[in-house]
C-alpha positions as CSV (number, residue, x, y, z in Angstrom):
1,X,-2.5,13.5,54.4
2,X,-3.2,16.5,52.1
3,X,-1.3,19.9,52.0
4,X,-2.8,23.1,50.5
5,X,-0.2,22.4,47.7
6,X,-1.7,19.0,46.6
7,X,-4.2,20.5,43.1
8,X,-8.0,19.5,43.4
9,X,-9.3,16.6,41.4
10,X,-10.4,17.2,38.1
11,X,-13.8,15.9,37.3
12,X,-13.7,13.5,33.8
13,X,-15.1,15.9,30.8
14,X,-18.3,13.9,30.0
15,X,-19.3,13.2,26.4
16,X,-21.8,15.7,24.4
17,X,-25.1,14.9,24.9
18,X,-26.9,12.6,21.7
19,X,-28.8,16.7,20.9
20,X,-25.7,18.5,20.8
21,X,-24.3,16.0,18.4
22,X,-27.4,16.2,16.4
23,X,-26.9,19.6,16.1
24,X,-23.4,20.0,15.4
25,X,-24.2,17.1,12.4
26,X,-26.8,19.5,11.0
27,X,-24.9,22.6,11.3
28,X,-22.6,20.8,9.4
29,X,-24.7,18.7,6.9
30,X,-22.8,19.6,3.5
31,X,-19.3,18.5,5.0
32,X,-20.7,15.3,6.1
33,X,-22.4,14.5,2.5
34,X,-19.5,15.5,0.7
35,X,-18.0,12.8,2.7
36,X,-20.3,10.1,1.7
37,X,-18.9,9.4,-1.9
38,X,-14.7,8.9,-0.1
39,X,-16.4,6.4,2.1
40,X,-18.5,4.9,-0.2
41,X,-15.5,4.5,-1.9
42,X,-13.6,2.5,0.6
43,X,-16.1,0.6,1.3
44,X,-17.3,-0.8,-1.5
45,X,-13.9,-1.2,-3.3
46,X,-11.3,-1.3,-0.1
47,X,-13.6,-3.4,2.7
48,X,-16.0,-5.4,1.2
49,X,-13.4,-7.1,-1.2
50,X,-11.9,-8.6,2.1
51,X,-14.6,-10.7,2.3
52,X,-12.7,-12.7,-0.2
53,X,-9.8,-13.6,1.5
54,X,-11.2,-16.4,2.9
55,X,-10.7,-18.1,-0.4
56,X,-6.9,-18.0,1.0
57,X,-7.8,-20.9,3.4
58,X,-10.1,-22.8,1.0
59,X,-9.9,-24.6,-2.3
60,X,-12.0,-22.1,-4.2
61,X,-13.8,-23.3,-6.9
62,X,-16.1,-20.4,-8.8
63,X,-19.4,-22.8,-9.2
64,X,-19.4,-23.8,-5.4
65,X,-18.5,-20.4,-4.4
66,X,-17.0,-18.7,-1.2
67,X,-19.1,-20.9,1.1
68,X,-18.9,-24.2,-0.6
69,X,-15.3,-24.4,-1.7
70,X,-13.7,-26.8,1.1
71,X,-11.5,-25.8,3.5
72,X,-8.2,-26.5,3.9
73,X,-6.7,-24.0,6.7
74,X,-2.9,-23.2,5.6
75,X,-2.4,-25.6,3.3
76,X,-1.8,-22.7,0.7
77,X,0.9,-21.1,2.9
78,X,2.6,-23.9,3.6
79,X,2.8,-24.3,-0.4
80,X,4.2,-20.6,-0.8
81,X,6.8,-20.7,1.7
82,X,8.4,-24.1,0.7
83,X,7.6,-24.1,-2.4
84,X,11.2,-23.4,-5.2
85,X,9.9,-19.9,-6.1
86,X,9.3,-18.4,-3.0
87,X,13.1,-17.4,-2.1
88,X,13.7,-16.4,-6.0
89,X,10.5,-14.3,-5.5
90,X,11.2,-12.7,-2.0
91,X,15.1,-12.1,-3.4
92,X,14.0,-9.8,-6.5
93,X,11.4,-8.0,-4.5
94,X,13.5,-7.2,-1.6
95,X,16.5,-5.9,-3.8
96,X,14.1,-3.8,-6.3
97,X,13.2,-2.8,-2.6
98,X,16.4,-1.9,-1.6
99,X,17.0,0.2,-4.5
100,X,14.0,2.3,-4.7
101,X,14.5,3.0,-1.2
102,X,18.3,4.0,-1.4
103,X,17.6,5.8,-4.8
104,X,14.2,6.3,-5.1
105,X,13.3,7.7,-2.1
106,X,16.0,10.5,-1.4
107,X,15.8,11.3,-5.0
108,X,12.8,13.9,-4.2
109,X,14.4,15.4,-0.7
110,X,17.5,15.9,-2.8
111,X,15.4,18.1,-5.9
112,X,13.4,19.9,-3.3
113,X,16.0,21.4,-1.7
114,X,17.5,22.2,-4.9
115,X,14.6,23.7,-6.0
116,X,14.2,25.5,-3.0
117,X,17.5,27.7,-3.1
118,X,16.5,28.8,-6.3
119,X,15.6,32.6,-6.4
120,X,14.3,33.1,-9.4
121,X,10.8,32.0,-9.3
122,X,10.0,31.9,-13.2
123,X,12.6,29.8,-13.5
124,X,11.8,27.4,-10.7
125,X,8.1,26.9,-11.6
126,X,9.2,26.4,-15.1
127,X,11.4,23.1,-14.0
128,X,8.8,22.2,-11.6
129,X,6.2,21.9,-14.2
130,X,8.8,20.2,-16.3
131,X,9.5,17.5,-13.5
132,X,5.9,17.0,-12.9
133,X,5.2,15.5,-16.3
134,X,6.3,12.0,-16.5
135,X,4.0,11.5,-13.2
136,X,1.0,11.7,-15.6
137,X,2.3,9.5,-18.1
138,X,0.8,5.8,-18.2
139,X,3.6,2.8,-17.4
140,X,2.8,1.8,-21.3
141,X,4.0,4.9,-22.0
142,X,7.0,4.9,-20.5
143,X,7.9,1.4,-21.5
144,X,7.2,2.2,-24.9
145,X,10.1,5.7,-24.6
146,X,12.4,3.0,-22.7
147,X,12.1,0.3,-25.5
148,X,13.0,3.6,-27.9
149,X,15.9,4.6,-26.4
150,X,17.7,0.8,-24.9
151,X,16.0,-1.9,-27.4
152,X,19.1,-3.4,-30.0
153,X,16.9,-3.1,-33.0
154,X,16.3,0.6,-33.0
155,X,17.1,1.8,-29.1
156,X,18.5,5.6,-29.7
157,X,21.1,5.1,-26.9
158,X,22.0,1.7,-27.5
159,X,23.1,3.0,-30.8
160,X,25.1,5.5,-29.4
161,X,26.8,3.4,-27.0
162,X,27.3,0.7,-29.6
163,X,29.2,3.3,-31.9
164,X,31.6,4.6,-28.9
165,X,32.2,1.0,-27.8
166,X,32.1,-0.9,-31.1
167,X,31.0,-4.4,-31.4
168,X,27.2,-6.0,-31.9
169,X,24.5,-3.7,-30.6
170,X,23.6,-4.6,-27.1
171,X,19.9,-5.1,-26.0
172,X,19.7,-3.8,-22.6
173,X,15.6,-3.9,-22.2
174,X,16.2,-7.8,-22.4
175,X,19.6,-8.2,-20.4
176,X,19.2,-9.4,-16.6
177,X,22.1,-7.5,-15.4
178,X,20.1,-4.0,-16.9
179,X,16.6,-4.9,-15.6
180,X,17.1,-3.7,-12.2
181,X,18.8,-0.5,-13.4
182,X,16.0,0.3,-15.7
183,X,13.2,-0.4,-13.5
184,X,15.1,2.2,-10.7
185,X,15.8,4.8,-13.9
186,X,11.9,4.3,-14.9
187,X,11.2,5.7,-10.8
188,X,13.3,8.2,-10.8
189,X,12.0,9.6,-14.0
190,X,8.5,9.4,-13.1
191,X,7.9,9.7,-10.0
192,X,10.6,12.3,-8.3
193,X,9.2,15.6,-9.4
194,X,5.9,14.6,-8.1
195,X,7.2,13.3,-4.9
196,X,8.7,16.8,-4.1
197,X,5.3,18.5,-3.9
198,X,5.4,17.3,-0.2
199,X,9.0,18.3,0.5
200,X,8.4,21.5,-1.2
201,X,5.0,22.3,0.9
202,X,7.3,21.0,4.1
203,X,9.9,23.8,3.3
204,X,7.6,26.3,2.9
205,X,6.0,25.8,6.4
206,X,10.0,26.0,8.0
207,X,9.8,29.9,9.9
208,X,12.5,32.4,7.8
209,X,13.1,33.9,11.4
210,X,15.1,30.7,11.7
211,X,17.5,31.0,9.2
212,X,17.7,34.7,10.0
213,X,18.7,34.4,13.5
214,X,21.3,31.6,12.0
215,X,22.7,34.2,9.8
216,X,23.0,36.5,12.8
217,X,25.0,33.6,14.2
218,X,27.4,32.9,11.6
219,X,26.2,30.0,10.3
220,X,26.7,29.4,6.7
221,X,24.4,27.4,4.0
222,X,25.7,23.9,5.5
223,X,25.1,25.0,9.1
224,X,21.7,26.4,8.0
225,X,20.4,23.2,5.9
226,X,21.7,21.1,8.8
227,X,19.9,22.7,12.0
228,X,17.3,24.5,10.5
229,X,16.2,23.0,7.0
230,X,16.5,19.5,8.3
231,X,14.9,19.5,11.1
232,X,11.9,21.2,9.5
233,X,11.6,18.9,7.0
234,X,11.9,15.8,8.9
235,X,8.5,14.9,10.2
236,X,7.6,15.1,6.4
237,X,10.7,12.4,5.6
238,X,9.3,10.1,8.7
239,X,5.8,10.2,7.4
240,X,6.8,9.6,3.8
241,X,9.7,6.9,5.1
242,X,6.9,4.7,6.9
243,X,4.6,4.7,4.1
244,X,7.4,3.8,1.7
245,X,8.4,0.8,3.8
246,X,4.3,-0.1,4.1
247,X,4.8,-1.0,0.4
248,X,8.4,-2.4,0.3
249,X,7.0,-6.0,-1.1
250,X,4.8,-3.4,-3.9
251,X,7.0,-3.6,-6.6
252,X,4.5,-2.3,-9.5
253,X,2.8,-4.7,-11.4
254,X,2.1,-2.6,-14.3
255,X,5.9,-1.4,-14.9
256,X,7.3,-4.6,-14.3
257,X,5.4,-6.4,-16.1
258,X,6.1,-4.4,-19.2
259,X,9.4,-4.6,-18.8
260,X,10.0,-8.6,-18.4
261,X,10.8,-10.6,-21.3
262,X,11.6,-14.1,-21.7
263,X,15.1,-13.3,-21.3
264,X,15.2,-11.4,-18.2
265,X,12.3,-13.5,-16.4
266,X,14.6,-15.0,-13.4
267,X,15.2,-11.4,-11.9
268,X,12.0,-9.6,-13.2
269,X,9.8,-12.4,-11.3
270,X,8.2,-10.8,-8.3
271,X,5.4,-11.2,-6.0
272,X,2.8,-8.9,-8.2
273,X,3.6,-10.7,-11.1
274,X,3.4,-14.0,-9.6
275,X,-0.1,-13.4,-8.2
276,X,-0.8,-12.9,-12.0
277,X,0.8,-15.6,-13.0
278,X,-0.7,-18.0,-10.8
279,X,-4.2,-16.7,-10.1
280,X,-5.1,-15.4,-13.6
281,X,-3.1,-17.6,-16.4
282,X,-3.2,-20.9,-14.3
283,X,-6.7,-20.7,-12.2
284,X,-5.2,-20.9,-8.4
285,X,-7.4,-18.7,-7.3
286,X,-7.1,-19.5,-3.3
287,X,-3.1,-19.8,-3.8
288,X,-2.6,-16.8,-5.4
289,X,-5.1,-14.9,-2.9
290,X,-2.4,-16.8,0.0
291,X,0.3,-14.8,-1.8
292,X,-1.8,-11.3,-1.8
293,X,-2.6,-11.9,1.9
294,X,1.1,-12.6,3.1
295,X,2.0,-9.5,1.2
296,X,-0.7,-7.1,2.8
297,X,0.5,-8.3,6.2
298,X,3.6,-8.2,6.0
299,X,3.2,-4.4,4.7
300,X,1.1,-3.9,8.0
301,X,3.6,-5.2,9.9
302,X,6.1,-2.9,8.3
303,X,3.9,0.5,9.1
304,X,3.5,-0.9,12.5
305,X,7.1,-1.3,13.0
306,X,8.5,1.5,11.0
307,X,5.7,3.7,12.9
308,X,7.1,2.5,16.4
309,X,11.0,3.1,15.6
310,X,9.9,6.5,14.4
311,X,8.2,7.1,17.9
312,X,11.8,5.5,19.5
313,X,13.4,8.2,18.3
314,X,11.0,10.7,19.9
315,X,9.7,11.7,16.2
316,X,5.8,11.8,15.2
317,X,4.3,9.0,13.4
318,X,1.8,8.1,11.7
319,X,-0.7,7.2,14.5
């Protein structure tokens, strides 16, 4: 039975009439073209290319092409995950993993912060532009500066290390137990002062009232980074933390690939490399493509997932 407390129904908002989208397009017009060339772009370079993994569950062969080639379902799969390489493979990945995302990844919050308790702002653009430099150099580049300072036959530091220690010059670009470290130094170098552009934007958006009204309080510069820096910051640090673990199995062809030698091969093997390995230097075109595809889903399943713990934990996500 209904009271006079009970609210009326409210009718469903129906859409906008075909016209009044027309119009709202037109009124519009430049936006919309501007955003032709960003789709274009993904479509031609991010959608279409999909077509080709169905080579994954043939065996391609270029002359007979994609609809040709027999089909042999998961045969490929099956090859990759018994095969002897794929737990070597999956154990450097997952540890070069691991480290960038218990050095890598803080490594930006931490200078951020830094940077923001600075007061002096010539000084703090002039180690922000400092910081930001190694993001435009190319990973030839910075292999090349690494092979200068670590090689034996000329490395700067190895030098110096090899006259405080004494004994024959060490060669740490070619050592397995200094790959790892390397690789994680390389990151850090490179890619942490660009990284803090977020964290920096993320800080400037936290309200001064709030650290005001904290001072008011009592609270000191602990108390203050703790409720009210941290929290502001954090949806940036979720956001940032599920796209990082959307690309855990993305270990950087380029870099890594510069950096592995004959000697340091058994670690430095990973799953980018061994797409190139495979696909390019030995033809296995539908294996290698098996190895790409187990990669981009497992990163899918890795947003998906890291997307719905963030959401557990009453945070915003990604979608």
């Amino acid at each position: 039975m209904a009271t006079d407390l009970e609210s009326p129904p409210v009718a469903p908002i129906s859409p906008a009439p075909p016209a009044a989208k027309a119009r709202r397009i037109a009124r519009h017009g430049w936006l919309y073209l501007m955003l032709l060339p960003g789709l274009a772009y993904f479509l031609i370079f991010r959608y279409w290319p999909m077509y080709g993994l169905s080579i994954a569950f043939q065996d391609y062969l270029p002359f007979l092409g994609y609809s040709d080639s027999p089909w042999v379902g998961l045969k490929h799969f099956e090859e990759l995950f018994t095969g002897s390489d794929f737990t070597r493979l999956m154990t450097n990945t997952m540890i070069l993993a691991l480290l960038t995302v218990v050095f890598v990844f803080p490594a930006p919050i931490i200078v951020a912060l830094l940077l923001n308790e600075l007061r002096r702002r010539t000084l703090k653009n002039s180690i922000q532009s400092i910081i930001y430099i190694p993001h435009f150099l190319s990973w030839t580049i910075v292999a090349s500066v690494t092979y200068l300072l670590f090689s034996a036959d000329f490395g700067v530091i190895a030098g110096y290390i090899n006259d405080l220690v004494g004994g024959p010059r060490a060669d740490y670009v070619a050592q397995e137990a200094w790959f790892r470290p390397i690789i994680v130094l390389q990151l850090l170098w490179k890619q942490t002062g660009w990284g803090t552009i977020i964290y920096l934007a993320a800080l400037a958006g936290v309200d001064t009232q709030l650290y005001e009204a904290a001072r008011v309080d009592g609270a000191g510069r602990w108390r203050q980074f703790w409720h009210v820096t941290l929290p502001g910051i954090r949806p940036a640090i979720v956001i940032m933390g599920i796209l990082t673990c959307g690309h855990l199995l993305d270990s950087g062809f380029e870099q890594i690939w510069l950096m592995t030698t004959s000697l340091n091969r058994s670690v430095a093997d990973v799953f980018d490399t061994y797409v190139y390995y495979i696909g390019i230097t030995q033809g296995s075109y539908s294996y290698s493509t098996a190895v790409g595809l187990f990669k981009g889903v497992v990163g899918v399943l890795l947003i998906y997932g890291s997307n719905l713990l963030a959401k557990r934990f009453d945070e915003r996500g990604l979608f």
